[in-house]
Backbone as XML, in Angstrom:
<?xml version="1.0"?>
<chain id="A" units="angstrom">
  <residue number="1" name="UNK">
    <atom name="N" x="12.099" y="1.197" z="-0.252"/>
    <atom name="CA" x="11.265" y="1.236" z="0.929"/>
    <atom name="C" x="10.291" y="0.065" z="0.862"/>
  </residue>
  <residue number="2" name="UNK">
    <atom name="N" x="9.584" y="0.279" z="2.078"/>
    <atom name="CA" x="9.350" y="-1.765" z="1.724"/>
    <atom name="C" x="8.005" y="-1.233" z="2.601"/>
  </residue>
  <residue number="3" name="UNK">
    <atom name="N" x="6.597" y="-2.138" z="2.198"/>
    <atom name="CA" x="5.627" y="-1.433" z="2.469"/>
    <atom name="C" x="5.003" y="-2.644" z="3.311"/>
  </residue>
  <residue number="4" name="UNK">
    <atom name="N" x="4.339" y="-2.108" z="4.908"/>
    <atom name="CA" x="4.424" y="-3.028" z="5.839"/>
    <atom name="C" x="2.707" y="-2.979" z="6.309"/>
  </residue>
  <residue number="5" name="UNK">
    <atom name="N" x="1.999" y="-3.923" z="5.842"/>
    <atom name="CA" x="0.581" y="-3.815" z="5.879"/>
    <atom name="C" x="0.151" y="-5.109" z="6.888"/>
  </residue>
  <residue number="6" name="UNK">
    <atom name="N" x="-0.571" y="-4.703" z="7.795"/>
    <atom name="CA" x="-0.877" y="-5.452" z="9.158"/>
    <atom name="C" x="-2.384" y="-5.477" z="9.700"/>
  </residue>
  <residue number="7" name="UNK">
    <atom name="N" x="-2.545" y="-6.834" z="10.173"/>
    <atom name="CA" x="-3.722" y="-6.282" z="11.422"/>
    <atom name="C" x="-3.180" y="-6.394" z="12.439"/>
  </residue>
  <residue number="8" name="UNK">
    <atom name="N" x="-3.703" y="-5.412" z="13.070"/>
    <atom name="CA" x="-3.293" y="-5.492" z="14.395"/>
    <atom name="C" x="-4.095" y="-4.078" z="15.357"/>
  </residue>
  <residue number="9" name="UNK">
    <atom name="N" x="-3.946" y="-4.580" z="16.415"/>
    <atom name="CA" x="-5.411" y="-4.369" z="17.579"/>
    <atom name="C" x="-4.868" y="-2.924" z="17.659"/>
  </residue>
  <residue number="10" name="UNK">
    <atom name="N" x="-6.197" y="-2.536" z="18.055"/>
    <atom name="CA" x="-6.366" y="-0.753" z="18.346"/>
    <atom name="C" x="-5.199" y="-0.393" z="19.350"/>
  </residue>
  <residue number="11" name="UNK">
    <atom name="N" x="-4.901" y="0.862" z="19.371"/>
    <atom name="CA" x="-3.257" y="0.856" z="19.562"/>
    <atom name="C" x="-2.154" y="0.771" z="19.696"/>
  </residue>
  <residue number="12" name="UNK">
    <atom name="N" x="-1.926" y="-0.165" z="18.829"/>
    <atom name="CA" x="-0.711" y="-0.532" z="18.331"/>
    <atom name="C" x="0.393" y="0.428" z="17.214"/>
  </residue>
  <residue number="13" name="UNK">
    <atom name="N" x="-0.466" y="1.488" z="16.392"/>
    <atom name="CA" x="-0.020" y="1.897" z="16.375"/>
    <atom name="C" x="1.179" y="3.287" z="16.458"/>
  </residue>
  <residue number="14" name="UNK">
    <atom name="N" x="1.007" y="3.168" z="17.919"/>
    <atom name="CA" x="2.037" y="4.040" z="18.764"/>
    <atom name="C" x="3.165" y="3.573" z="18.759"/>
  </residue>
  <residue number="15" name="UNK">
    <atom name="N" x="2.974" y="1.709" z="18.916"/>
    <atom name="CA" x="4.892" y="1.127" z="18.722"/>
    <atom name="C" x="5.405" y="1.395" z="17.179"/>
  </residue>
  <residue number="16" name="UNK">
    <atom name="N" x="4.233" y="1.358" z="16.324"/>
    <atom name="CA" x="4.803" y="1.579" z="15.054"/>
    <atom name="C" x="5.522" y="3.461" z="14.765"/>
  </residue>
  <residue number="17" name="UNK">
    <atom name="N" x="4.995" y="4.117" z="15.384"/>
    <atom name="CA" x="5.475" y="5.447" z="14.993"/>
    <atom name="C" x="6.727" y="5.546" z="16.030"/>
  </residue>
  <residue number="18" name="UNK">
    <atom name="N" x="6.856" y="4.447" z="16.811"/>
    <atom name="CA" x="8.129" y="5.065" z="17.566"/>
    <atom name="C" x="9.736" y="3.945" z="17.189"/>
  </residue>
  <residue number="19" name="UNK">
    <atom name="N" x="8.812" y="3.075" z="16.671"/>
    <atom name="CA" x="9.893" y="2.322" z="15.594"/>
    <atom name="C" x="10.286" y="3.354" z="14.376"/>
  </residue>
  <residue number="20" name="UNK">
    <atom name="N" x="9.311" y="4.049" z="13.526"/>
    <atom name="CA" x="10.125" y="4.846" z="12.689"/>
    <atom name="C" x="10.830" y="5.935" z="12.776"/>
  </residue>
  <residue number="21" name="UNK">
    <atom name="N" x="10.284" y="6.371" z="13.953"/>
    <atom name="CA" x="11.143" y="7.330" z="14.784"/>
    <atom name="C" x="12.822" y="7.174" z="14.861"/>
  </residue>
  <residue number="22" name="UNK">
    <atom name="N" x="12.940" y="6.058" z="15.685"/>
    <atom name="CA" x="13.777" y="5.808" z="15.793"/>
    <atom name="C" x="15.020" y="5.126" z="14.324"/>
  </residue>
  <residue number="23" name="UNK">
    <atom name="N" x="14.180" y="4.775" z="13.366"/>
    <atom name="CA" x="14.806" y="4.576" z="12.067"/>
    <atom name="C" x="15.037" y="5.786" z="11.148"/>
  </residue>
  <residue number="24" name="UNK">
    <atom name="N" x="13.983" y="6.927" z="11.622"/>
    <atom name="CA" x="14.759" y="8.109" z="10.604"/>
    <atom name="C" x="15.895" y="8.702" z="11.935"/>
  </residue>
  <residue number="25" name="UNK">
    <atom name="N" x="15.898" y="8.342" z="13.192"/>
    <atom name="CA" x="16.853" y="9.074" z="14.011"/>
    <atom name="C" x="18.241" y="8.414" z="13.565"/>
  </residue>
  <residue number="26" name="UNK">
    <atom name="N" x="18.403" y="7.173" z="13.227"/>
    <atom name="CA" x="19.504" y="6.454" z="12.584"/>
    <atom name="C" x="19.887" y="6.913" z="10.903"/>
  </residue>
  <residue number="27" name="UNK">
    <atom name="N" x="18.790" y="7.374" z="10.399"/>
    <atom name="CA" x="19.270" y="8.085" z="9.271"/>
    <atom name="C" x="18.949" y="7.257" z="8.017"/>
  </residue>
  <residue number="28" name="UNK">
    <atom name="N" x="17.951" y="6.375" z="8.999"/>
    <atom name="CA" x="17.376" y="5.072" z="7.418"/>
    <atom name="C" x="15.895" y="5.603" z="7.356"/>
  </residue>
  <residue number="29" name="UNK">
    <atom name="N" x="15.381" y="5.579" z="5.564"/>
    <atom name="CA" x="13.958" y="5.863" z="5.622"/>
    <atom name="C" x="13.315" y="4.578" z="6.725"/>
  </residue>
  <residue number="30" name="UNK">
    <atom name="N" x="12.740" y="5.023" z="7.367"/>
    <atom name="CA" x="11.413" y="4.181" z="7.673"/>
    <atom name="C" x="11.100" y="3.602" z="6.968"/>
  </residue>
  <residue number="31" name="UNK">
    <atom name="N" x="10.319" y="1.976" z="7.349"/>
    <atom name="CA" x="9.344" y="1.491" z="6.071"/>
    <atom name="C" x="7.919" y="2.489" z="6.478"/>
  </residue>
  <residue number="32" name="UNK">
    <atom name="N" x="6.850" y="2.027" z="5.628"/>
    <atom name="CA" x="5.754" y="2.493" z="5.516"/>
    <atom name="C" x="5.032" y="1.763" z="6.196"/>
  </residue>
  <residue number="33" name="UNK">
    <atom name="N" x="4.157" y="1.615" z="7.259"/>
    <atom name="CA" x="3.160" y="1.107" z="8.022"/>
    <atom name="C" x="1.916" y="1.424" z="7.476"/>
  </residue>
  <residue number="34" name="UNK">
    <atom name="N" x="0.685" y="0.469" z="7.698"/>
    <atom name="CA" x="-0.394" y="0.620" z="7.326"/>
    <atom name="C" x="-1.111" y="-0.657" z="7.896"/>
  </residue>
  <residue number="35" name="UNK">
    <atom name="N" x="-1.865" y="-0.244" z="8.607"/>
    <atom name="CA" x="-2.984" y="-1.089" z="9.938"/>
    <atom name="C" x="-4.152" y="-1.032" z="9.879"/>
  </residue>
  <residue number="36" name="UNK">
    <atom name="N" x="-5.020" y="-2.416" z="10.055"/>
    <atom name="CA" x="-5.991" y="-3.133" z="9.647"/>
    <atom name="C" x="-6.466" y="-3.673" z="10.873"/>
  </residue>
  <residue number="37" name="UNK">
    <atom name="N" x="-7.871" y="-3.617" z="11.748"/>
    <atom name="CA" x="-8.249" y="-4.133" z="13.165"/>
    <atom name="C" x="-8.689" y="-5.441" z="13.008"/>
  </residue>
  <residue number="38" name="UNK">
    <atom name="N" x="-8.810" y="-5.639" z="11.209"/>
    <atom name="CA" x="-9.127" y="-7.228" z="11.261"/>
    <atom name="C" x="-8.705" y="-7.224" z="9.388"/>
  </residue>
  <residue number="39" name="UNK">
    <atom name="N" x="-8.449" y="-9.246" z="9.504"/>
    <atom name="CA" x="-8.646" y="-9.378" z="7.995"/>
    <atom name="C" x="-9.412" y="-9.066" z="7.178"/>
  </residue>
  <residue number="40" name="UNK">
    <atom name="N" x="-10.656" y="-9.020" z="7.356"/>
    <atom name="CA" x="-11.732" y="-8.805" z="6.800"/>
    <atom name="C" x="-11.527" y="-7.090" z="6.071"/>
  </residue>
  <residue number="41" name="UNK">
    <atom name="N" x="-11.074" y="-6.677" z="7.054"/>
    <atom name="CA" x="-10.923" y="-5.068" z="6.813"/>
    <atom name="C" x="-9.745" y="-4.515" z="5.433"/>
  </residue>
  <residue number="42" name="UNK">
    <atom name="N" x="-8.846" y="-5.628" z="5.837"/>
    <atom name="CA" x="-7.856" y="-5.280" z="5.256"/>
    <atom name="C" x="-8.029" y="-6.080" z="3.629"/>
  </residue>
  <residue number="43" name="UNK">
    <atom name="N" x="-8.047" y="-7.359" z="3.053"/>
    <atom name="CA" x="-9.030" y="-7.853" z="2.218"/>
    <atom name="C" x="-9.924" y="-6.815" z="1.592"/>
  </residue>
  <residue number="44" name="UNK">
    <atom name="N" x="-10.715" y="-6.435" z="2.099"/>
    <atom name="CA" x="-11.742" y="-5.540" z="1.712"/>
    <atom name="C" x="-11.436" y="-4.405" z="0.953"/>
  </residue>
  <residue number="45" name="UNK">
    <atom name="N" x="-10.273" y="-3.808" z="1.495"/>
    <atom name="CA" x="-9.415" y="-2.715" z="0.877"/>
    <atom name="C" x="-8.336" y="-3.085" z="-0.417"/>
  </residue>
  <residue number="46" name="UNK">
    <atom name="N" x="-7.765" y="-3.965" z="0.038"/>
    <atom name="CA" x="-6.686" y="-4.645" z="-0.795"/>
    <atom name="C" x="-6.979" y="-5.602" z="-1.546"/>
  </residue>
  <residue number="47" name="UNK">
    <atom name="N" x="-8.183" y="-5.555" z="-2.440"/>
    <atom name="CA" x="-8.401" y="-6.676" z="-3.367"/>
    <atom name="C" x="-7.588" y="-7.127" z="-3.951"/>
  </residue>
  <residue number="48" name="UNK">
    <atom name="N" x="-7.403" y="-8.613" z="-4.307"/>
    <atom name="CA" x="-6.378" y="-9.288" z="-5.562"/>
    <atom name="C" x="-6.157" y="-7.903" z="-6.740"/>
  </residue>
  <residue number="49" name="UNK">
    <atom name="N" x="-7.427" y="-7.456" z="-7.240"/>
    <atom name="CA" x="-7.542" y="-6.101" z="-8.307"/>
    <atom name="C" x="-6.645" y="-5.152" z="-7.803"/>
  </residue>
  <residue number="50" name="UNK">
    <atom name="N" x="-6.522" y="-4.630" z="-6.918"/>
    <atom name="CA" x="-5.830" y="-3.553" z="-6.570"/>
    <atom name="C" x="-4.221" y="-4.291" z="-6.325"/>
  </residue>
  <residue number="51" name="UNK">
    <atom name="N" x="-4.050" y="-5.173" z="-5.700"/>
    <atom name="CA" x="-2.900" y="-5.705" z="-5.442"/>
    <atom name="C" x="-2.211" y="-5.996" z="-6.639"/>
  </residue>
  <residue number="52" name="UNK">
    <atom name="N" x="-2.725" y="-6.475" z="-7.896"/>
    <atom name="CA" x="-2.032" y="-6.609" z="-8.867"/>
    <atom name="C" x="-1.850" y="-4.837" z="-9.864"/>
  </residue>
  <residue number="53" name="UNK">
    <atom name="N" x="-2.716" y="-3.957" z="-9.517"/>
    <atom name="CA" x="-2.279" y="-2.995" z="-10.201"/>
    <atom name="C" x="-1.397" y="-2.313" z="-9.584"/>
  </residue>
  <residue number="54" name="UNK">
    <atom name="N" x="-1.121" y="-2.463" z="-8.282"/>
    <atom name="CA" x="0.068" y="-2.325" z="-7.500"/>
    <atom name="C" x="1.551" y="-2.676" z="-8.230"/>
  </residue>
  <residue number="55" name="UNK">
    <atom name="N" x="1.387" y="-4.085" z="-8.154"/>
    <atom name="CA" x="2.499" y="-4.880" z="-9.342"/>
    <atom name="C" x="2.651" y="-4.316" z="-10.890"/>
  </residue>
  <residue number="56" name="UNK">
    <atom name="N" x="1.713" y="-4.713" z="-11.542"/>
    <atom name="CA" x="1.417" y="-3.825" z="-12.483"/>
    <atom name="C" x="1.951" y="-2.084" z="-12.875"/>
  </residue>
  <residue number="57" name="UNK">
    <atom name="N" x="2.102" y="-1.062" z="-11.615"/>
    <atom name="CA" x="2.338" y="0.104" z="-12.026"/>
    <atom name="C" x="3.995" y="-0.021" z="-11.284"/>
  </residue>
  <residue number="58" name="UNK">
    <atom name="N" x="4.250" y="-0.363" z="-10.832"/>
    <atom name="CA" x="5.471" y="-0.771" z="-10.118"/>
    <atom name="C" x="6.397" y="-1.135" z="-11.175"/>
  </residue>
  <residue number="59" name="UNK">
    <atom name="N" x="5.713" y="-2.169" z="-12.175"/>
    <atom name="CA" x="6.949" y="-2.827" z="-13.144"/>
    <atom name="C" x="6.598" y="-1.681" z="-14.360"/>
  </residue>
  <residue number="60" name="UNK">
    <atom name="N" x="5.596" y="-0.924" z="-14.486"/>
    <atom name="CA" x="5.924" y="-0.043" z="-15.389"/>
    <atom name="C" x="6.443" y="1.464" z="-15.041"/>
  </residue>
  <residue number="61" name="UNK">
    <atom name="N" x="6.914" y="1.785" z="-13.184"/>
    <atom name="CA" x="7.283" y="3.031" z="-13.277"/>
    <atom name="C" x="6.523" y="4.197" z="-13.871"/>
  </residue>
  <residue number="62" name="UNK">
    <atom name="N" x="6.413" y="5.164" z="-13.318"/>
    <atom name="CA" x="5.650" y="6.270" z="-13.768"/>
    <atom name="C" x="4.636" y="5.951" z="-14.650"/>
  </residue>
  <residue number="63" name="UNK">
    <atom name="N" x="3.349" y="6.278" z="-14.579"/>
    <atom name="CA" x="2.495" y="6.314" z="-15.379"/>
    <atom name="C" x="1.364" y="7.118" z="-15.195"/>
  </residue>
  <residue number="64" name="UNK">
    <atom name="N" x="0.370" y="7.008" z="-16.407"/>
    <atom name="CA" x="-0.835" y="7.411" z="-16.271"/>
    <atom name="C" x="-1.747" y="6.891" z="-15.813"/>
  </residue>
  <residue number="65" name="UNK">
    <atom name="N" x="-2.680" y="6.581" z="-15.749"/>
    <atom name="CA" x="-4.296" y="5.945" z="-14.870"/>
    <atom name="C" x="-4.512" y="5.475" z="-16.876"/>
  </residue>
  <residue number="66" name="UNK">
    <atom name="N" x="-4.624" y="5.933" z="-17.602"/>
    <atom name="CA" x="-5.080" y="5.557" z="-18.671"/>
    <atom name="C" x="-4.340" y="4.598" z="-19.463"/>
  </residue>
  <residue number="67" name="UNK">
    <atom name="N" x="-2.624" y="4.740" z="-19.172"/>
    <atom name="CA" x="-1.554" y="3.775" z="-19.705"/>
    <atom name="C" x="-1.847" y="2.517" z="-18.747"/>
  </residue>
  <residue number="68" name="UNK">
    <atom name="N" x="-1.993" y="2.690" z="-17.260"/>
    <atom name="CA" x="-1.993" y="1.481" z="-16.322"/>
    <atom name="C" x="-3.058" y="0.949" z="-16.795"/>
  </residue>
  <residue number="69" name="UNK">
    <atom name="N" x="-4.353" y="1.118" z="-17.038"/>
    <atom name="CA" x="-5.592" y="0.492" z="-17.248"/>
    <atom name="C" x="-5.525" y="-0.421" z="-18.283"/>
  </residue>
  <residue number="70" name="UNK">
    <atom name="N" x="-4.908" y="0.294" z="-19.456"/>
    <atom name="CA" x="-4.844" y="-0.066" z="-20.856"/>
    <atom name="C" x="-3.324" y="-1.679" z="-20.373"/>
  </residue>
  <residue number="71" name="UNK">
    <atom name="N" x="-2.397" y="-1.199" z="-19.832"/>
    <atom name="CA" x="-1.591" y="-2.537" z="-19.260"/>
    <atom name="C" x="-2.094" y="-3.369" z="-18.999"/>
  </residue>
  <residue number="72" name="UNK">
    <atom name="N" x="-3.152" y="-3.271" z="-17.909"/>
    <atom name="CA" x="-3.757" y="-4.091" z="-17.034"/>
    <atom name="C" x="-5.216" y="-5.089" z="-17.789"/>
  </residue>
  <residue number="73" name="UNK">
    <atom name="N" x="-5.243" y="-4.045" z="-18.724"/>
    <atom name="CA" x="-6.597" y="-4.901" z="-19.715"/>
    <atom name="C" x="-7.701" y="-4.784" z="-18.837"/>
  </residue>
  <residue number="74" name="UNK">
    <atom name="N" x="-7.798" y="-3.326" z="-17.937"/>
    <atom name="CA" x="-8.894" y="-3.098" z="-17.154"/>
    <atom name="C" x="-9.947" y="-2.012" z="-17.900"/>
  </residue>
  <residue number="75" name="UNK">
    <atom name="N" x="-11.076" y="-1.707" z="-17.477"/>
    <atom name="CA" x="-11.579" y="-0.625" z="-17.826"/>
    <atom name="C" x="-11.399" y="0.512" z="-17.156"/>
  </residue>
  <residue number="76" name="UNK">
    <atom name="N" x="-10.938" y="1.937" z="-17.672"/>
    <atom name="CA" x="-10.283" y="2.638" z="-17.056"/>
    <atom name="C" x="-11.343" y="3.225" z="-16.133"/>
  </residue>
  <residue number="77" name="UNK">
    <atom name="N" x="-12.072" y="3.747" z="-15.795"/>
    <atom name="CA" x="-13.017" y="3.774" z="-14.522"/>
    <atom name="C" x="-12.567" y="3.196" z="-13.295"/>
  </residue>
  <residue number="78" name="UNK">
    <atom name="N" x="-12.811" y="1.647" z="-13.232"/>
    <atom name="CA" x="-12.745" y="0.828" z="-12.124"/>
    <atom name="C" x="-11.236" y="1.175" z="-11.997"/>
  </residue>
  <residue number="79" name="UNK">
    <atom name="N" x="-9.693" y="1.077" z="-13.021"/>
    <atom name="CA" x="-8.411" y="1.595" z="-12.349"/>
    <atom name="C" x="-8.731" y="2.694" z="-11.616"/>
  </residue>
  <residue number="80" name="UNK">
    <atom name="N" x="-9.422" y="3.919" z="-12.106"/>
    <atom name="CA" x="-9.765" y="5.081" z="-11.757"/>
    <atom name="C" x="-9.622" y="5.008" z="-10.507"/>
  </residue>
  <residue number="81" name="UNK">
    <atom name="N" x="-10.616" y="4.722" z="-9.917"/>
    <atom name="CA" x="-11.154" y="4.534" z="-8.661"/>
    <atom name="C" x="-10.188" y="3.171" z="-7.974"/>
  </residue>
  <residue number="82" name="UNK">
    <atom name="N" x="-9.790" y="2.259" z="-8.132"/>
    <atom name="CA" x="-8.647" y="1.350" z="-7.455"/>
    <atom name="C" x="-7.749" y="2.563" z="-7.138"/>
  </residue>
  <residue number="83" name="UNK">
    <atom name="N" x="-7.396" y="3.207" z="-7.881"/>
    <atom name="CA" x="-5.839" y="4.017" z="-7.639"/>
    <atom name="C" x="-6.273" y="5.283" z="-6.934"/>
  </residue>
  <residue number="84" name="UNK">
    <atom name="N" x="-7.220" y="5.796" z="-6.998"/>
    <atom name="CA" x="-7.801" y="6.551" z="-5.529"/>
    <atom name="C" x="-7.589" y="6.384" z="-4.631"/>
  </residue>
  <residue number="85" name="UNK">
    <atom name="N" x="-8.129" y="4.739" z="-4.321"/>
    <atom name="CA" x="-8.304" y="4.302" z="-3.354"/>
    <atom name="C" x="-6.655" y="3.912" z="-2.527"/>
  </residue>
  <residue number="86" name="UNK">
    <atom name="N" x="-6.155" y="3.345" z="-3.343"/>
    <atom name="CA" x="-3.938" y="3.321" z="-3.349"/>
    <atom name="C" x="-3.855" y="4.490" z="-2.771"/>
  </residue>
  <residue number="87" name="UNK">
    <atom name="N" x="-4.091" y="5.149" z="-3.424"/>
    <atom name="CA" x="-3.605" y="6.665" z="-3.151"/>
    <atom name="C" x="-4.000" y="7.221" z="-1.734"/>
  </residue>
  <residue number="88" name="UNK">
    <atom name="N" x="-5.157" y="6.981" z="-1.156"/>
    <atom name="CA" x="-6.088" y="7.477" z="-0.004"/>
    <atom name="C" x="-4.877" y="6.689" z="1.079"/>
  </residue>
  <residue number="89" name="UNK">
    <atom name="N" x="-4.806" y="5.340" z="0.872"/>
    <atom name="CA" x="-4.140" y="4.591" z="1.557"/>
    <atom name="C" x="-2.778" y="4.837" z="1.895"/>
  </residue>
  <residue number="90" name="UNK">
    <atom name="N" x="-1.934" y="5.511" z="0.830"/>
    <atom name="CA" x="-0.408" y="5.737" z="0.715"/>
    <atom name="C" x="0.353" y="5.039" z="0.336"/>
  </residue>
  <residue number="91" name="UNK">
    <atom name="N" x="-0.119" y="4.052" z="-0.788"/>
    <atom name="CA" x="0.882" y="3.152" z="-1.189"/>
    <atom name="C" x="1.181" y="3.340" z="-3.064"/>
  </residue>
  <residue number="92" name="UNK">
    <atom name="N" x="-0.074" y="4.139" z="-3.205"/>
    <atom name="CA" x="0.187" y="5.154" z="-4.538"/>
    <atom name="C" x="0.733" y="6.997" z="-4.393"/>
  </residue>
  <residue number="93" name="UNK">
    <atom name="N" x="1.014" y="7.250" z="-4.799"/>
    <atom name="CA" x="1.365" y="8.914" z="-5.139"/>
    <atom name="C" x="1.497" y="9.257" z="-6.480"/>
  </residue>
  <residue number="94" name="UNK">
    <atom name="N" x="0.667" y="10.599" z="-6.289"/>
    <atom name="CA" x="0.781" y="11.168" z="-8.035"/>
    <atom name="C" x="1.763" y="12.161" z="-7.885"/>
  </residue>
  <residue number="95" name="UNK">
    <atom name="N" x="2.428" y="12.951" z="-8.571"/>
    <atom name="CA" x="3.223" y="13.639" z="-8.766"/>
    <atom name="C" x="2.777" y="14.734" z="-9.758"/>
  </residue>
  <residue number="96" name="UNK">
    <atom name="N" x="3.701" y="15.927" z="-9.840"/>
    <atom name="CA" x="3.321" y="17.057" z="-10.476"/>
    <atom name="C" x="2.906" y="16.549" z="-11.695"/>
  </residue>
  <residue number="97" name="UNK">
    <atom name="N" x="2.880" y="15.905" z="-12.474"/>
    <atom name="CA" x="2.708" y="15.855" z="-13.931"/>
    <atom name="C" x="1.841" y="14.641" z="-14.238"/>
  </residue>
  <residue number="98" name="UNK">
    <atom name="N" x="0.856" y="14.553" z="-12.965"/>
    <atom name="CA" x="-0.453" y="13.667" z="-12.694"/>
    <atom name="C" x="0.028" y="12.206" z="-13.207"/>
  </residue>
  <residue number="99" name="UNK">
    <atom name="N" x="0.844" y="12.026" z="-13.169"/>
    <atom name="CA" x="1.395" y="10.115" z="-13.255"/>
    <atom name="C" x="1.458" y="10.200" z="-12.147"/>
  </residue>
  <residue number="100" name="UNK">
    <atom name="N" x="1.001" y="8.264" z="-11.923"/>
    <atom name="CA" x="0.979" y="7.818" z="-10.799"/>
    <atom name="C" x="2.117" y="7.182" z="-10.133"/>
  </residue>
  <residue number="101" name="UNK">
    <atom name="N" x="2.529" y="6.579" z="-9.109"/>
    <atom name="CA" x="3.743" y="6.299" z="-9.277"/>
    <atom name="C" x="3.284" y="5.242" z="-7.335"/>
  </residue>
  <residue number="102" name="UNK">
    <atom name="N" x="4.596" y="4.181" z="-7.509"/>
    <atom name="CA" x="4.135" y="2.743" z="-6.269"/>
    <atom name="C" x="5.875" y="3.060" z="-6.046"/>
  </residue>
  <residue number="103" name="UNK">
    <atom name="N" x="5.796" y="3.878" z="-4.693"/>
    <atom name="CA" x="7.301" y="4.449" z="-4.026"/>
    <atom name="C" x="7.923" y="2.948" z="-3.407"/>
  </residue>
  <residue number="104" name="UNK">
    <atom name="N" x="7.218" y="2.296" z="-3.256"/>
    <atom name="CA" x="7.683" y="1.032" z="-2.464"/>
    <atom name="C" x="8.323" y="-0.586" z="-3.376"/>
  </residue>
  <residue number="105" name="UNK">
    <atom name="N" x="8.898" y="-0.589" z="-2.926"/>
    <atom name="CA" x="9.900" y="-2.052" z="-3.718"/>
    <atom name="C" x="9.240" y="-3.389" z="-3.009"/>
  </residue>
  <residue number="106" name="UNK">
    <atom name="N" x="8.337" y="-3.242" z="-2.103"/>
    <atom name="CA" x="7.864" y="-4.756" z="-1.845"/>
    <atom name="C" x="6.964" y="-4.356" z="-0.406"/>
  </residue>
  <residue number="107" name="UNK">
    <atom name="N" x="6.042" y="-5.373" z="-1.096"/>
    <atom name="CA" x="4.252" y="-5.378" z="0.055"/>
    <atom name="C" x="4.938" y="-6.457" z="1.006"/>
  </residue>
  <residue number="108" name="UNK">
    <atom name="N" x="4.973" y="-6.109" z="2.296"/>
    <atom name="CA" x="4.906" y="-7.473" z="3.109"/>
    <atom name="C" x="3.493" y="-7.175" z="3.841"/>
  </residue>
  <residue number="109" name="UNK">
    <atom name="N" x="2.524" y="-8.316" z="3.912"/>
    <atom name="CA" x="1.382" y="-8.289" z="4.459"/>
    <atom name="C" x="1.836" y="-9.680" z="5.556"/>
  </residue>
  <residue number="110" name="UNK">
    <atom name="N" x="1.339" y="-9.006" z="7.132"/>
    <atom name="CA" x="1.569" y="-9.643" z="8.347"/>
    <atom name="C" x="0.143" y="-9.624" z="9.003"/>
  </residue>
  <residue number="111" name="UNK">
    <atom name="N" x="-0.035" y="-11.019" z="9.501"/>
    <atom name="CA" x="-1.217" y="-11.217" z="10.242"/>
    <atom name="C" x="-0.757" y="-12.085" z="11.043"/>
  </residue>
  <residue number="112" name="UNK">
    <atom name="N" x="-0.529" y="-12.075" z="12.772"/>
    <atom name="CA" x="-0.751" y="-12.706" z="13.649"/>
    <atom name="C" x="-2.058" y="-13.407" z="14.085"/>
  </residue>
  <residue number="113" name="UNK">
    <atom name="N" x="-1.165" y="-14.617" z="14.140"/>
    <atom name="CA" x="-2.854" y="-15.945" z="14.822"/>
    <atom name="C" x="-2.900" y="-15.890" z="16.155"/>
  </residue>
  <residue number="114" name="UNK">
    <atom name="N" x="-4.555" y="-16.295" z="16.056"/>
    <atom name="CA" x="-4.952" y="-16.115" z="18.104"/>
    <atom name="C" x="-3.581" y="-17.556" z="18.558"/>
  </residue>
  <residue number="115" name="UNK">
    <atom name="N" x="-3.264" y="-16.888" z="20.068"/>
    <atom name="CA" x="-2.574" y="-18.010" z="20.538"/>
    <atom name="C" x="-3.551" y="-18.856" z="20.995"/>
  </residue>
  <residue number="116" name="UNK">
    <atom name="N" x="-3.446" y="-20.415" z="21.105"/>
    <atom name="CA" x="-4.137" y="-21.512" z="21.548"/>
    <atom name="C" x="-4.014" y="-20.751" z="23.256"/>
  </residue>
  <residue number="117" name="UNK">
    <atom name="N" x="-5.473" y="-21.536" z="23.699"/>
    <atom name="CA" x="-5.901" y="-20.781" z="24.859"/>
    <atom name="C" x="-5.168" y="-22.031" z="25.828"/>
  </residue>
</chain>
């Protein structure tokens, strides 16, 4: 599944839920959508820090918050709270046996430019 992170203007996403609509009606998972009203917003959320523990728990598959930290050469607190924050978002999930786990095989981040007036 392929994880589809955007800005884009206040309701927009209605075309996005009727695009996946129509991809689980075909019988393919949906990708994952996730919308941002500006860069700033989205940046803000998605630090380089978080983006690499993204990578980071991805190439190690299942883990703990205490194994990822200790990978990452972070202090486990600040993972703590990064992977909350993943998690709040939907691009982390924990599972019964409290490992964390990154369901998605690849971030595409999309930002459309103003058109010249």
């Amino acid at each position: 599944m392929k994880a589809i992170i955007e800005v884009n203007r206040k309701g927009s996403v209605f075309n996005v839920a009727r695009a996946q609509i129509r991809e689980a009606k075909r019988g393919r998972e949906p990708d994952y959508h996730l919308s941002f009203e500006s860069a700033r917003t989205l940046f803000a959320e998605l630090t380089p820090a978080r983006l690499d523990l993204l990578n980071t728990l991805r190439g190690m598959g299942q883990s703990s918050v205490y194994a990822l930290a200790k990978v990452a050469g972070r202090n486990y607190s600040n993972v703590h709270a990064d992977i909350a924050r993943l998690i709040d978002l939907g691009l982390v999930e924990r599972n019964g046996d409290n490992a964390v786990e990154v369901k998605c095989d690849t971030v595409e981040i999309r930002m459309e430019l103003a058109q010249a007036a």
